[in-house]
VOGU-3710 file (C-alpha; in Angstrom, 3 decimals, decimal comma):
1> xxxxxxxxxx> 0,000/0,000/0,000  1,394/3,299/-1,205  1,900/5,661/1,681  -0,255/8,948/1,422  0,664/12,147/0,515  -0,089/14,055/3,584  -2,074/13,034/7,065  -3,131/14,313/10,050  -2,387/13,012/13,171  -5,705/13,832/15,457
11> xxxxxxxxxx> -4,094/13,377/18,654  -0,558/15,266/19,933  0,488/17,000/22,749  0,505/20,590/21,836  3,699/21,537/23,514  5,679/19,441/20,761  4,541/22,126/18,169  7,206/24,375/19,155  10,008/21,332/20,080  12,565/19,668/18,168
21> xxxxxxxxxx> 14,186/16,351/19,208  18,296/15,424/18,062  20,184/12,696/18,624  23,910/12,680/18,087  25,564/9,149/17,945  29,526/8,916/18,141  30,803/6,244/16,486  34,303/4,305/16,676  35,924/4,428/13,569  35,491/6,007/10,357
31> xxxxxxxxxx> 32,594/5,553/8,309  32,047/6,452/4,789  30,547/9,360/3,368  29,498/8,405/0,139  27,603/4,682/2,040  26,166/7,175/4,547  24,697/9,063/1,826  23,818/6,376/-0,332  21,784/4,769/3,050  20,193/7,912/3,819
41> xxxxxxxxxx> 18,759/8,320/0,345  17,352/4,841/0,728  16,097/5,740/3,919  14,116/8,711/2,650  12,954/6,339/-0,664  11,451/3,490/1,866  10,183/5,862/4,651  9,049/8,677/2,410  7,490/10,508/5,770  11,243/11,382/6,177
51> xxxxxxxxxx> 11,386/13,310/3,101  8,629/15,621/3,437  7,944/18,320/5,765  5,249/19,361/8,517  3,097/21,821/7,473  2,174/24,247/9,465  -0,861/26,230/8,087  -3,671/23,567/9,409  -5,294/22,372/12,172  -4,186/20,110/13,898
61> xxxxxxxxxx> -0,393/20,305/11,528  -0,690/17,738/8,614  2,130/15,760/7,984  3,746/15,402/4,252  5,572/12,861/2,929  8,517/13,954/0,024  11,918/12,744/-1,522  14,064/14,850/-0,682  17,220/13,643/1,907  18,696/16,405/3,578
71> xxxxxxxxxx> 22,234/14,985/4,211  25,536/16,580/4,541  29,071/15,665/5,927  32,460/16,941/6,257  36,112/15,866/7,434  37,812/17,182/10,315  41,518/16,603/10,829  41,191/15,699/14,824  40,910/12,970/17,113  37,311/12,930/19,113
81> xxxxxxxxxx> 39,275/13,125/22,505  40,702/16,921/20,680  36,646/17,505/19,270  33,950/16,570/21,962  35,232/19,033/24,827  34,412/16,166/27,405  35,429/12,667/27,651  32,605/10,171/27,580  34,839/6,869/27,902  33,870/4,422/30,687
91> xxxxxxxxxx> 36,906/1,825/31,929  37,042/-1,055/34,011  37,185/1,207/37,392  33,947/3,469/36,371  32,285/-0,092/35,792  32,631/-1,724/39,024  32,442/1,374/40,686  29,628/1,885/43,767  30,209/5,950/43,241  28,689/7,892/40,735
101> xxxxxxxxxx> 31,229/10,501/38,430  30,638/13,429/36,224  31,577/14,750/33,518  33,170/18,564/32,568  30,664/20,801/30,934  29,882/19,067/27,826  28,955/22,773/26,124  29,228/23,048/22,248  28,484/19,659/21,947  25,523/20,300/19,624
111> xxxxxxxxxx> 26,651/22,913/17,619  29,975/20,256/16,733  27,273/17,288/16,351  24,671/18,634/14,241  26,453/21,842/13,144  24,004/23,753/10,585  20,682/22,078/11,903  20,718/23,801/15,422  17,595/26,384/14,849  16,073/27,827/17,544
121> xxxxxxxxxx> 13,760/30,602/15,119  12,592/27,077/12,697  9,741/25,635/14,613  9,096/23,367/13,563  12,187/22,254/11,511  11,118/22,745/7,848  12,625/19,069/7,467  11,061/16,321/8,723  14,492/14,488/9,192  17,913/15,937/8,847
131> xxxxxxxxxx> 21,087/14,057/8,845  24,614/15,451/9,689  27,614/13,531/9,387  31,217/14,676/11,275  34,296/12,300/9,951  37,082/12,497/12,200  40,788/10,820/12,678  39,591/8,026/14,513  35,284/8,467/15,177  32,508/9,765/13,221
141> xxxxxxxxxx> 29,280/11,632/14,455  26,286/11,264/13,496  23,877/13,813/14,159  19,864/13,193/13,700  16,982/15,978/13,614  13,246/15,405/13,605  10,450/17,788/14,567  8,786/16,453/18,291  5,486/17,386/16,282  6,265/13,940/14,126
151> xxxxxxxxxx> 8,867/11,904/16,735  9,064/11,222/20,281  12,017/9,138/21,344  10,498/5,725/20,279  10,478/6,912/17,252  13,996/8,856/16,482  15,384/5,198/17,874  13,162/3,771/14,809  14,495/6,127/12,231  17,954/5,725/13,462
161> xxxxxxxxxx> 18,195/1,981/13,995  16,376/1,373/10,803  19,275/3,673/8,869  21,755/1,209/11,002  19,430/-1,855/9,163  19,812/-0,410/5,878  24,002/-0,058/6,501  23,757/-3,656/7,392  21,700/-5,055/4,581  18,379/-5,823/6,702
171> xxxxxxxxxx> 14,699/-5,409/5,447  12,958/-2,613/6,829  9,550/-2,878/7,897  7,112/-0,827/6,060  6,205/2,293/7,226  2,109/2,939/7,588  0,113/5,883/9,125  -0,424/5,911/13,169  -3,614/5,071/14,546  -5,017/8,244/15,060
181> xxxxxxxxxx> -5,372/8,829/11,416  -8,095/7,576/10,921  -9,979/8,284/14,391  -8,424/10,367/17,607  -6,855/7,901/20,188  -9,333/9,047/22,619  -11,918/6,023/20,702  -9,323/3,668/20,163  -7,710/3,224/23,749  -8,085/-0,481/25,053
191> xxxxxxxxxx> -10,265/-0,112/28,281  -10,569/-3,237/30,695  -13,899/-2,341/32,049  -13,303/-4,582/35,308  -9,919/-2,305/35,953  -9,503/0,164/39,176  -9,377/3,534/37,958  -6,892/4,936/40,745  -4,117/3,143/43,050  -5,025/3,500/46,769
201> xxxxxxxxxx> -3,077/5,827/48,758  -0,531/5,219/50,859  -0,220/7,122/54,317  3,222/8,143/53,830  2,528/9,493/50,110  0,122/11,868/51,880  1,595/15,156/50,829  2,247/13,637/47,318  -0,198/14,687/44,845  -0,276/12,384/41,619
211> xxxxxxxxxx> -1,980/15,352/39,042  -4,781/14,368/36,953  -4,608/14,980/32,959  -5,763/18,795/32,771  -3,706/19,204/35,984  -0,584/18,531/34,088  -0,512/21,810/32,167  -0,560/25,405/32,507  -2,925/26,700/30,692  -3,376/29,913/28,891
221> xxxxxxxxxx> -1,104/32,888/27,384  -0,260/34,311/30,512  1,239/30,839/31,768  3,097/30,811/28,632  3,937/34,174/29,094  5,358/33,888/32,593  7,202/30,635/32,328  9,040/31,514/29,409  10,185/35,497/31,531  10,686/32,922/34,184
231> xxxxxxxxxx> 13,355/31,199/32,310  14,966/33,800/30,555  15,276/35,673/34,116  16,230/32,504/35,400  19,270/31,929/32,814  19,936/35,737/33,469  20,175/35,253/37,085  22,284/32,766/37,147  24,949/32,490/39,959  23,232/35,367/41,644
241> xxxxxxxxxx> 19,735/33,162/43,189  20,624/29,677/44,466  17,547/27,729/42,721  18,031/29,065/39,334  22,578/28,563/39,098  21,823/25,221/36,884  24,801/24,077/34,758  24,569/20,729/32,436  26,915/18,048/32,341  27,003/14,152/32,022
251> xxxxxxxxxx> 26,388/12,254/35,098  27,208/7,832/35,364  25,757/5,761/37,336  27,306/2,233/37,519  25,359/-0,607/37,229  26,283/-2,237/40,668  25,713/1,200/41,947  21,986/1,614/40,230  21,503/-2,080/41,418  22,676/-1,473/45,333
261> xxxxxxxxxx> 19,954/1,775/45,530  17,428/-0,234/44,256  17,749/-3,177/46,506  18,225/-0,371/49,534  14,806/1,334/48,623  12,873/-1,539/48,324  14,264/-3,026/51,514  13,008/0,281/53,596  9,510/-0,533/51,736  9,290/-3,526/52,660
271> xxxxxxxxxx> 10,109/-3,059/56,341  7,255/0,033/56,108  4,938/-2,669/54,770  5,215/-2,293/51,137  6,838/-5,203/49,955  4,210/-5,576/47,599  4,999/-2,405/45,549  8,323/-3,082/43,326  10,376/-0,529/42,434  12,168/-0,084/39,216
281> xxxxxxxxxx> 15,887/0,777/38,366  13,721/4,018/36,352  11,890/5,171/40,025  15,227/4,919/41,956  17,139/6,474/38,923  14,548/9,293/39,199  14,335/10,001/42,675  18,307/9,798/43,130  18,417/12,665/40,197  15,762/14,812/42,451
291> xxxxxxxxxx> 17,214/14,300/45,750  21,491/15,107/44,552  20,007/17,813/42,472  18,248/19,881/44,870  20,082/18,623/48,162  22,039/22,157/48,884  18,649/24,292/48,386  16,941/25,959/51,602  14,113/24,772/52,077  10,642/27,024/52,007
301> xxxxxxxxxx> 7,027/26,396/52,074  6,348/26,571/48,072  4,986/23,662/45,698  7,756/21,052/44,403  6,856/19,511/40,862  8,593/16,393/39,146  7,310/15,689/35,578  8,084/12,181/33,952  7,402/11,716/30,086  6,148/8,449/29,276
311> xxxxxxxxxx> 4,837/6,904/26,317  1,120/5,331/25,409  1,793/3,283/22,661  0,865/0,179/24,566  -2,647/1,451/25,179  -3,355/0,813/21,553  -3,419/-1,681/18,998  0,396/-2,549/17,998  0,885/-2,195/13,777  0,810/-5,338/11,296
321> xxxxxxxxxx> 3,354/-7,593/11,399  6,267/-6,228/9,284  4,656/-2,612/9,814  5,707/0,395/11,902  4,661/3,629/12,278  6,322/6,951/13,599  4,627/9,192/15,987  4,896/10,999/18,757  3,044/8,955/21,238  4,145/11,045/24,596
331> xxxxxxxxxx> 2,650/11,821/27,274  3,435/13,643/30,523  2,493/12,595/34,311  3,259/15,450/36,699  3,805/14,781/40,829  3,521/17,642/43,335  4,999/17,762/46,810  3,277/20,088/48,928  6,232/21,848/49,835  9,610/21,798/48,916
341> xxxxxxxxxx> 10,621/21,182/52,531  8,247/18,074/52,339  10,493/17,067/49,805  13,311/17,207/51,230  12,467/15,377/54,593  10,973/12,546/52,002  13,566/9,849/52,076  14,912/8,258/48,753  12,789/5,194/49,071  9,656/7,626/49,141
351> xxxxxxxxxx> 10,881/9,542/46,169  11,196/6,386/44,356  7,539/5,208/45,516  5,696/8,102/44,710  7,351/8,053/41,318  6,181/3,926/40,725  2,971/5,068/42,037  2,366/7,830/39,268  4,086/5,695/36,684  1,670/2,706/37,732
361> xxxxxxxxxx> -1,579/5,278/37,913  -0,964/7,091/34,544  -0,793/3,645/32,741  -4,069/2,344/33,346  -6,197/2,851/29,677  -8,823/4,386/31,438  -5,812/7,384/32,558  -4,433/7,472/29,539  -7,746/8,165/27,654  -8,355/11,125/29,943
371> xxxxxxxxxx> -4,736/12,356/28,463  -5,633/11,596/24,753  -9,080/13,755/25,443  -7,171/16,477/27,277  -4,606/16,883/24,039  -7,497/16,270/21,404  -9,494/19,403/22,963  -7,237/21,804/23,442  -4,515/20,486/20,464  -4,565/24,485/19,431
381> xxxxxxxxxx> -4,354/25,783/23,029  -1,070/27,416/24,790  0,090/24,813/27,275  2,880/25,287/29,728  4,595/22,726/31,304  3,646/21,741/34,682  0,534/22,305/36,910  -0,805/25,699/38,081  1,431/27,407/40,569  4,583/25,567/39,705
391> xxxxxxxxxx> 7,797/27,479/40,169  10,709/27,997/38,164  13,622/26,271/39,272  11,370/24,128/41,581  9,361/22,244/38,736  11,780/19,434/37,533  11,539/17,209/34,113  12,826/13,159/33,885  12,656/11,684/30,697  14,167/7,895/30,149
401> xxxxxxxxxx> 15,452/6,557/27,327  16,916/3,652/28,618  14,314/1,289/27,065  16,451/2,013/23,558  18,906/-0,097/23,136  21,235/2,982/21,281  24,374/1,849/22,342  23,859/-1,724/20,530  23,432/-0,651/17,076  26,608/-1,635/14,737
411> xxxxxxxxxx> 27,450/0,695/12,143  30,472/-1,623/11,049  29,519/-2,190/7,539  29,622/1,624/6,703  33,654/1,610/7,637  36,142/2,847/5,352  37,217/0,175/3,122  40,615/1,326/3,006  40,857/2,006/6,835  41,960/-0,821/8,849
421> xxxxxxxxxx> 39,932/-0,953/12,031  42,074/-0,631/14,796  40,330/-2,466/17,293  37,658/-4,526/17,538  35,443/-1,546/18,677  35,254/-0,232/15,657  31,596/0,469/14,151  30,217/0,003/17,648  28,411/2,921/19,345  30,981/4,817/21,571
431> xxxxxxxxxx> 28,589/7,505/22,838  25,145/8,933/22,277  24,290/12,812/23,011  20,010/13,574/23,302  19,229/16,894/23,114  15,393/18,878/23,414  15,075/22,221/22,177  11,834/23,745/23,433  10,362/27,245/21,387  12,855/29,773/21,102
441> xxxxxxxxxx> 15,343/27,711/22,725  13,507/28,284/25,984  14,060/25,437/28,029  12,594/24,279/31,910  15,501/23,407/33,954  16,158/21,187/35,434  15,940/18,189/33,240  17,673/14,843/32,944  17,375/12,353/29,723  18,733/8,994/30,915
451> xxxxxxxxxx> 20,336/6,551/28,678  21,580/3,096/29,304  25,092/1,865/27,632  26,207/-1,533/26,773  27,119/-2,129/30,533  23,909/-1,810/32,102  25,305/1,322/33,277  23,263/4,293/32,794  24,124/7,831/31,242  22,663/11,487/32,567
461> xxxxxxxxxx> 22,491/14,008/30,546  21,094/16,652/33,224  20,997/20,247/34,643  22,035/20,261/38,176  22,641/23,372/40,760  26,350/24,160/40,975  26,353/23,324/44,498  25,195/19,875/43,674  27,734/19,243/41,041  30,680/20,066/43,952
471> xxxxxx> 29,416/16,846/45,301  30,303/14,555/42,769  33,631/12,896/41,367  34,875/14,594/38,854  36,025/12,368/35,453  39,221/13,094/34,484
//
């Protein structure tokens, strides 16, 4: 079945309008240009979604397919350790380790990775995928675009592993429309009739709130308004107000050190009585990012707000066998302390409950429907992120992306012919750098995008205070 001109998708988060998603991939070795090329195109002929564009001029945005692959690449004399102004290696110490370690400022990173597609005035990109390619002495960098409108992460893993498929000589599936095409999500959302629609409480959750759909949002210009001064004061402010001096750098957590938190928390649950409740290495991951990043704040009397993205794909129908579909299926669950010194006095096992406890509350169908009706009626409001009353500074975002296996994909069979691999590393995935512009290149802060490597340790790419950073091991 040929695959249409142009859609609409009826259901989307508004938000993603005005939000662009890259990933850059470093790769050992060097790859070839003219392959890379030659895959791209190939990519763009098979998936012809990825040549078009989103246009911009309906409502909801309709989605166009084209032919045109927007590739380029370039040769740079250096070695990655003299290019990437950080280094992202991980030996045999870091992976045994019980101590987390960070990295130096990883700034400029995008700008070197994706060079000419960095836009913060093009929302969305005109583009509906974008391709840069960075050859260097002994790596190459590979630097994806898509617009958020189109792609959530599920889906820029798609796109990328399928490029990796097509450098490898696999079949790609064939691409088809989402769901929603045909009718909003809202009607198609699997509901078990016989299914609780809430999780009980739990006494020492009791100045937790776990926000319902329209509590998730701001809503309105003036919430726009004041969370994007809010920002732009904040990132003006900086070193001058305690709980706005955010910096970004890579954080690692070991597995054995993920692993010994996880076993900790769940062993103070169970001797509070809930052994039943299992925590995952995602909640503990979570609530150890909250509690290091805020640990040197004073504390006051004012709201505390954690968002988590998640994604509601399961809640529908999967595609055909030998199908796919791209779409971005995302969703937000928000969780508000009723103070920040509440917060603070919450231990990490709590943190990490109250996050399961969301995660297991937003994906019931009957939840997720209220979501899909929430983003279907107001897909041409102005939403804000995070409930009414949130603060800036005090209104955190955790997104995971540890479910894609990134660091797995094997872009061996693109290597130079002519360039003898010097180790057996070579084509494997070295590093992988997630970035989320938000409108204007106004961004929330903090936020954290977790990734886990080859090790089963776990990469975060996050905003912390300064004075939390002074806390952790620096990697040299």
């Amino acid at each position: 079945m040929e695959f249409p001109a142009e859609y609409v998708s009826r259901t989307n988060e508004a938000n993603s309008k005005s939000t662009t998603v890259f990933v850059g991939i470093v790769v050992n070795g060097r790859l070839d240009i003219d392959l890379l090329r030659l895959k791209a195109q190939e990519l763009v002929s098979q998936w012809p979604l990825l040549g078009g564009t989103v246009l911009t001029k309906t409502s909801p945005y309709t989605l166009a397919k084209g032919s045109h692959c927007d590739f380029k690449a370039r040769t740079v004399d250096v070695d990655v350790s003299n290019y990437i102004p950080f280094d992202f290696s991980v030996n045999t110490a870091d992976l045994s380790s019980n101590m987390p370690w960070v990295s130096t400022e990883p700034s400029g990173v995008d700008s070197i990775i994706h060079f000419d597609t960095i836009s913060t005035s093009e929302l969305p990109p005109k583009a509906n995928f974008t391709l840069r390619v960075t050859v260097l002495n002994d790596s190459t960098l590979l630097g994806f675009r898509m617009p958020h409108y189109l792609a959530d992460a599920q889906s820029m893993f798609d796109v990328v592993k399928a490029y990796c498929d097509l450098i490898a000589g696999r079949q790609l599936p064939m691409l088809v429309t989402p769901p929603d095409v045909e009718m909003p999500l809202s009607q198609l959302t699997n509901i078990d009739p016989q299914a609780p629609s809430s999780i009980l409480s739990i006494e020492c959750l009791e100045k937790v709130k776990i926000c319902a759909a329209d509590e998730v949002h701001s809503l309105g210009l003036w919430n726009a308004i004041r969370t994007a001064f809010g920002v732009l004061f904040a990132h003006l402010a900086q070193g001058l107000l305690q709980s706005t001096d955010f910096s970004e750098r890579y954080i690692y957590l070991p597995k054995d050190l993920v692993c010994r938190l996880q076993v900790e928390c769940q062993e103070e649950l169970e001797r509070t009585g809930l052994a039943d409740v299992k925590l995952s290495k995602t909640d503990v991951i979570a609530a150890w990012y909250l509690k290091t990043a805020f640990r040197n704040v004073a504390g006051d009397d004012g709201p505390f707000d954690a968002m988590h993205t998640m994604n509601h794909r399961f809640s529908c129908d999967p595609p055909k066998p030998g199908s796919t579909y791209l779409k971005n299926s995302q969703y937000a669950m928000a969780i508000r302390w009723s103070s920040f010194k509440n917060f603070q006095s919450t231990s990490l096992a709590q943190v990490a409950l109250a996050f399961r406890m969301a995660v297991m509350q937003n994906k019931q169908p009957s939840v997720i429907k209220t979501f899909h009706e929430f983003y279907e009626k107001h897909a041409d409001s102005i939403l804000s992120f995070g409930p009414e009353g949130n603060r800036i500074g005090f209104l955190s975002i955790y997104s995971s992306w540890s479910t894609f296996p990134f660091y797995d994909l094997d872009f061996s069979g693109a290597l130079e012919k002519f360039d003898v691999p010097a180790t057996s590393e070579a084509g494997n995935v070295a590093f992988v750098h997630p970035t989320i512009y938000g409108p204007r290149g106004i961004n929330i802060r903090p936020v954290t995008i977790v990734l886990k490597d080859r090790n089963g340790g776990f990469w975060l790419k996050s905003d912390l205070l300064r004075s939390a950073w002074k806390g952790l091991i620096k990697h040299e």
